[in-house]
Each structure stands twice: as structure tokens, then as C-alpha cells.
N, C-alpha and C positions, 0 to 999 in steps of 0.2 A: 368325535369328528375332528379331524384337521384343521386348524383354524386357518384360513384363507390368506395368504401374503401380499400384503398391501402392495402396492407399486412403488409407495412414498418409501418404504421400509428400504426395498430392493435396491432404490436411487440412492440412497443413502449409504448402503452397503459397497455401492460399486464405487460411488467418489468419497469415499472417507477417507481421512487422510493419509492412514498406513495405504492403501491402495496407491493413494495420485505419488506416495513418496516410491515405492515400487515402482513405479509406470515410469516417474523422471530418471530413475536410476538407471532402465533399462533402454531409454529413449536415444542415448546415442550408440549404443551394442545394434539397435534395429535400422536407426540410420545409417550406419557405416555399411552393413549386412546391405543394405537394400541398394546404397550407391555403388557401391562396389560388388559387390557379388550378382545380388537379382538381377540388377537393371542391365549389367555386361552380357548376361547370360538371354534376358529376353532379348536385347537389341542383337544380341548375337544372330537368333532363330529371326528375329526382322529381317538384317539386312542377306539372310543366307537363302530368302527367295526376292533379292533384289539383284540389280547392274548397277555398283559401286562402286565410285574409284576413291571416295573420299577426299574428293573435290569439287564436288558440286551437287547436281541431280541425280536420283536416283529412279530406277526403271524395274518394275514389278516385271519378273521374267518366270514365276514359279516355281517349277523345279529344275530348270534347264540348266542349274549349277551343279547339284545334283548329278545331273547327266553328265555335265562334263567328264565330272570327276568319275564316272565308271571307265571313261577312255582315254582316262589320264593317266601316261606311263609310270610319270613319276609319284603321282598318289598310288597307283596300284604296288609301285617299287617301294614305298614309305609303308604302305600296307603290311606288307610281306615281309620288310624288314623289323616292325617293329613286336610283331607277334614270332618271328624267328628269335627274337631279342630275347621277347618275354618266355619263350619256353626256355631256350636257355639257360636264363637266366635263374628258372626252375630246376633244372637240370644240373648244375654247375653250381650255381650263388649256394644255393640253398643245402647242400648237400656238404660243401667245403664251410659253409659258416658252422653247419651243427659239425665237422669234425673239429674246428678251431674252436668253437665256443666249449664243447667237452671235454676236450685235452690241458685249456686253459682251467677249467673246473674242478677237474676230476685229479687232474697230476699238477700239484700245488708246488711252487716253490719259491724261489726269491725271484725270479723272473717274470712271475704270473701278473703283478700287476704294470710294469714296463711294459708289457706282452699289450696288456689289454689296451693300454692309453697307446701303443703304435699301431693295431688293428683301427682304431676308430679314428685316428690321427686325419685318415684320407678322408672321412666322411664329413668332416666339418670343413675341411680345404675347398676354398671358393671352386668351384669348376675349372674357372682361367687359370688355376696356378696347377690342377692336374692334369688339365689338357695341353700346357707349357710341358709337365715333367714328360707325359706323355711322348711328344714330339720330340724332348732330348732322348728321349731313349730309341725311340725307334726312326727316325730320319737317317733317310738313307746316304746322307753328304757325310754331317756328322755327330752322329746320333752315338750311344753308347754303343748301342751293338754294332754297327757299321766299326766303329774304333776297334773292339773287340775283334771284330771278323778278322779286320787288317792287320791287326797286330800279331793275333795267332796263326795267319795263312788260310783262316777259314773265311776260302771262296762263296763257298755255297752262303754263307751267311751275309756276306757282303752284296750276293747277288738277289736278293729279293727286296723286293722296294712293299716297306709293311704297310704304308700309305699311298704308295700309287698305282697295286695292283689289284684289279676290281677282285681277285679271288682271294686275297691277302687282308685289305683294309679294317670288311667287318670284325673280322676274328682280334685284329690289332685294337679297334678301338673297346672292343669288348673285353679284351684283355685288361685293358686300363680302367675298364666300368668293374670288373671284377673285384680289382683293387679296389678300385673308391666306393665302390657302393655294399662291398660285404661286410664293413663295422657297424651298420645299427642291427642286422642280423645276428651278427656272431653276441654282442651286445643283448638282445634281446631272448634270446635260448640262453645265456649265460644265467638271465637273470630267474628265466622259467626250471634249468635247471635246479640250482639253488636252491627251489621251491619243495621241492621233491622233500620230505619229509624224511629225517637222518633215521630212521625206525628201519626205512624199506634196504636204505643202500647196507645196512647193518644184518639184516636180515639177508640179504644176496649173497653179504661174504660169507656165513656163517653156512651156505648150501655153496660157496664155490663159487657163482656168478660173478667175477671181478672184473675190470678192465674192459675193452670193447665187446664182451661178451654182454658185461654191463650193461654199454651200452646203447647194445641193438637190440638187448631183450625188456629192460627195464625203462630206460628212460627213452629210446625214441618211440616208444607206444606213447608212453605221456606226454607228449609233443604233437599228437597228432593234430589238437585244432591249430598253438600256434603256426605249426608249417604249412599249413591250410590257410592262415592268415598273411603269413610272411608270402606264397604263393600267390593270393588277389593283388598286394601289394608290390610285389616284381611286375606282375602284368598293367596294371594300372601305371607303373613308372612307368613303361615302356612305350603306353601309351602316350603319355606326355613330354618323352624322349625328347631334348633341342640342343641342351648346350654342349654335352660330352663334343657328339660327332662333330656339331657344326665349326667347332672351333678345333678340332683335329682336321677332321678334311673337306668343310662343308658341304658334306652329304656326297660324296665324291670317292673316288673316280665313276664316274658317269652317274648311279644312281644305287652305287653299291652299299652306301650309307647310310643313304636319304632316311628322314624319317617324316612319321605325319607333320609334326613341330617345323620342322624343315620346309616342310611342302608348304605347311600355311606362311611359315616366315617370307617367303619368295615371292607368293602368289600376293599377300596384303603390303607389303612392302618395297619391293622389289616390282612385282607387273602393276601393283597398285591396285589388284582384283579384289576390294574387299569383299564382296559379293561372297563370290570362290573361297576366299581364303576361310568366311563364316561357315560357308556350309564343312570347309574342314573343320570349320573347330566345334560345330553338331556333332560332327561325326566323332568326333574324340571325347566329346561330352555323351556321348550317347553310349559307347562302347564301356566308359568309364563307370559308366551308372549301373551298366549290365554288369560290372563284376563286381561293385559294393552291393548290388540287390544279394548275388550269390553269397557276398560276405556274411550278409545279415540273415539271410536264409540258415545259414549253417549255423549261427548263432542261435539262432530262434530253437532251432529244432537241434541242439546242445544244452542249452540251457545259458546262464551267465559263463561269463569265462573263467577258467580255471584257475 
């Protein structure tokens, strides 16, 4: 028979000292978590069925914030732009990192590593200085390509304004997102490449397999959870989308820009709707949550990562 576990034993066991030394160690990891993270995130969902302006009293309205924001132009515009973004950004980012990060891997030379630290260059450049480069190049006064257009007679390029034409701007500042946000991609398939086991690529040549044959038959199958991962991770930035656009065209011309980040910037700031501006940022936490569940989903049912 089992001998019965004292109480006194268990007390013991819980405040011994390796425990309480563990407990102080982790006690300010849970405090910072809890001031910053938890507590932003509950008062969030608080004040996003209140009437807030973050100046005084607050007024329990329910969901009527909520409502707004179904008949709100510019969150429905912010909506549409930022899941436009995120396919895209599937479409396009992800597609041009795995040929850059391949080419960089696979055809080696003295160049390859110069290559590498210029692709990733943009990705660590504060926002402000690549939405600065941004605006030199494409301002339509005098921007590089404006100088360009003038210089060579090319009208037509002189004649489009890459930031103040609503059918223009997105694709402009998305341009400049492609740049700056495809080096931890290209970066990360470099490093998944690499991983590939020199057995298989030796084996390929020896049947023929070389070069982008290589690489459509052999190595982008073994990629498939990364680009599954790098894909939640486009989506998820886009959801969080603020400083590119806003500091290229704040969300402009009309709402061709806008994004969620945008819309709550305006509304908690700007109109002083904290209320409003909460229930946008549920709403970006909530969408956010739905594509880390998928992340973890796919994980689960893969096994660990590869």
C-alpha cells in the first residue's frame, strides 16, 4: 500500500529553498508580462465596450463600438487594405525571397556574402529612414524617378504621381515594403536551405537534377512548412501594418492606404475615441490570434519543426 502524503511533507516541498529561489528569479519575467502585456490587453477588451476619450469618465455602451466600426469607411478601407497587403505579400515577398535566398546558396561566389548583408540591410533600417528613401525616390517634385523621367524625355513617367494617385500609391508603398521587409525571409530559407543534407544535392547531380530544376523539384518541397510559417507571419504583419504607409502617405490619398494601425492611430489619438480605437485593436488582436492558432495547428499536426 501507498503510504499517504503528509500535508506537512507537501508544505515543505513547495517552499523549500530551490523552489522560493526559482519563484524570485522568475518574479520579475511575470511582473513585466503582466504590466505590459496582460494588463494592456485586458484594459484593452475594458475600455472597447466603453465611451472614452481618455479624459475623464467613462460610459458602458456595449457593443455600439462594434457597430460603428461595421459602417466605418475607413476601417472597412483599413480592412481590405491590409488583407490585400497580406496576400500579396504571399504572392510576391515570398516567392522573390525563396528565388534570392537560392541563387544566394546554391551559385556561390565572392559576391554571395556582400549580397547577403545588402538584402538584410533594409530590414534592420528604422522605418523613418526607409520611408525618407522611399519618398526620395518616388516624389513626384523631385524624387529620383521624376529627375530620371526629366532627364530622359520620359513623359509618361514624370506624369504619375506614385503617392497622390489613389490607384498608384498602394502598389508605391508596397514596393518599398518589398524591399524592406524581404531580408529576414530571404535570410531564413537561406538558412533552411543549408540544412538540406549535402548527401541529397550530390545525389541530384549524379541523376541530372541541377540548378532551378534543383530547385523546384528538390528543395522547394522541403520548404513547405517554412513557407507555411513565413505565409502566417506576412499575414500577421499586415495586420499590425502602421509605420511604413503612415509616414509615406498617412494612409492617403483618401483611404487608399489606410490601414487597421492607421485607423486606430486617428481614432485614439486624433478624435480621442479611445473606446473605438479599443475595439480596433480586439479586432487586430483577435484576427492575429486566429492565424497563430493556424500556425500551431500546422505545427501540431507536422510534428516539431524541421
Amino acid at each position: 500500500m501507498t503510504p499517504a502524503i503528509r500535508p506537512q511533507s507537501v508544505h515543505n516541498r513547495l517552499f523549500s529553498e530551490q523552489n522560493i529561489f526559482v519563484g524570485l528569479c522568475i518574479l520579475p519575467a511575470v511582473l513585466f508580462l503582466g504590466v505590459f502585456l496582460y494588463y494592456p490587453i485586458v484594459e484593452t477588451f475594458r475600455l472597447s465596450f466603453m465611451r472614452a476619450s481618455g479624459l475623464g469618465g467613462e460610459t458602458f455602451i456595449g457593443i455600439q463600438n462594434y457597430k460603428s466600426l461595421a459602417g466605418d469607411p475607413e476601417f472597412q478601407a483599413g480592412l481590405i487594405n491590409v488583407f490585400s497587403w497580406a496576400f500579396w505579400s504571399i504572392v510576391i515577398q515570398i516567392p522573390l525571397s525563396f528565388f534570392i535566398a537560392f541563387s544566394l546558396t546554391f551559385y556561390v561566389n565572392r559576391l554571395t556574402k556582400p549580397l547577403r548583408a545588402i538584402y538584410y540591410l533594409a530590414n534592420v533600417l528604422p522605418s523613418a529612414i526607409t520611408a525618407m528613401l522611399g519618398k526620395f525616390v518616388f516624389s513626384p517634385n523631385n524624387g529620383i524617378l521624376a529627375s530620371l523621367g526629366e532627364a530622359f524625355g520620359w513623359t509618361w513617367l514624370t506624369s504619375i504621381d506614385f503617392l497622390g494617385d489613389k490607384n498608384v500609391a498602394f502598389w508605391t508603398v508596397f514596393t518599398v515594403a518589398t524591399w524592406t521587409y524581404t531580408g529576414f525571409p530571404i535570410i531564413y530559407l537561406m538558412s533552411r536551405i543549408e540544412q538540406i543534407p549535402t548527401e541529397i544535392k550530390e545525389a541530384a547531380e549524379l541523376d541530372g537534377v541541377t540548378g532551378w530544376r534543383y530547385a523546384f523539384s528538390i528543395v522547394l518541397p522541403d520548404l513547405g512548412y517554412p513557407m507555411r510559417i513565413l505565409a502566417v507571419l506576412c499575414t500577421i504583419g499586415s495586420l499590425k501594418l502602421f509605420d511604413l504607409p503612415y509616414m509615406m502617405t498617412t494612409g492617403g490619398p483618401g483611404n487608399a492606404t489606410v490601414t487597421l494601425g492607421i485607423t486606430l492611430y486617428r481614432h485614439g489619438f486624433i478624435n480621442w475615441q479611445y473606446g473605438k480605437a479599443s475595439a480596433i485593436g480586439v479586432v487586430i488582436f483577435l484576427l492575429s490570434l486566429v492565424f497563430t492558432i493556424v500556425q500551431f495547428s500546422w505545427q501540431s499536426r507536422e510534428g516539431d519543426v524541421k
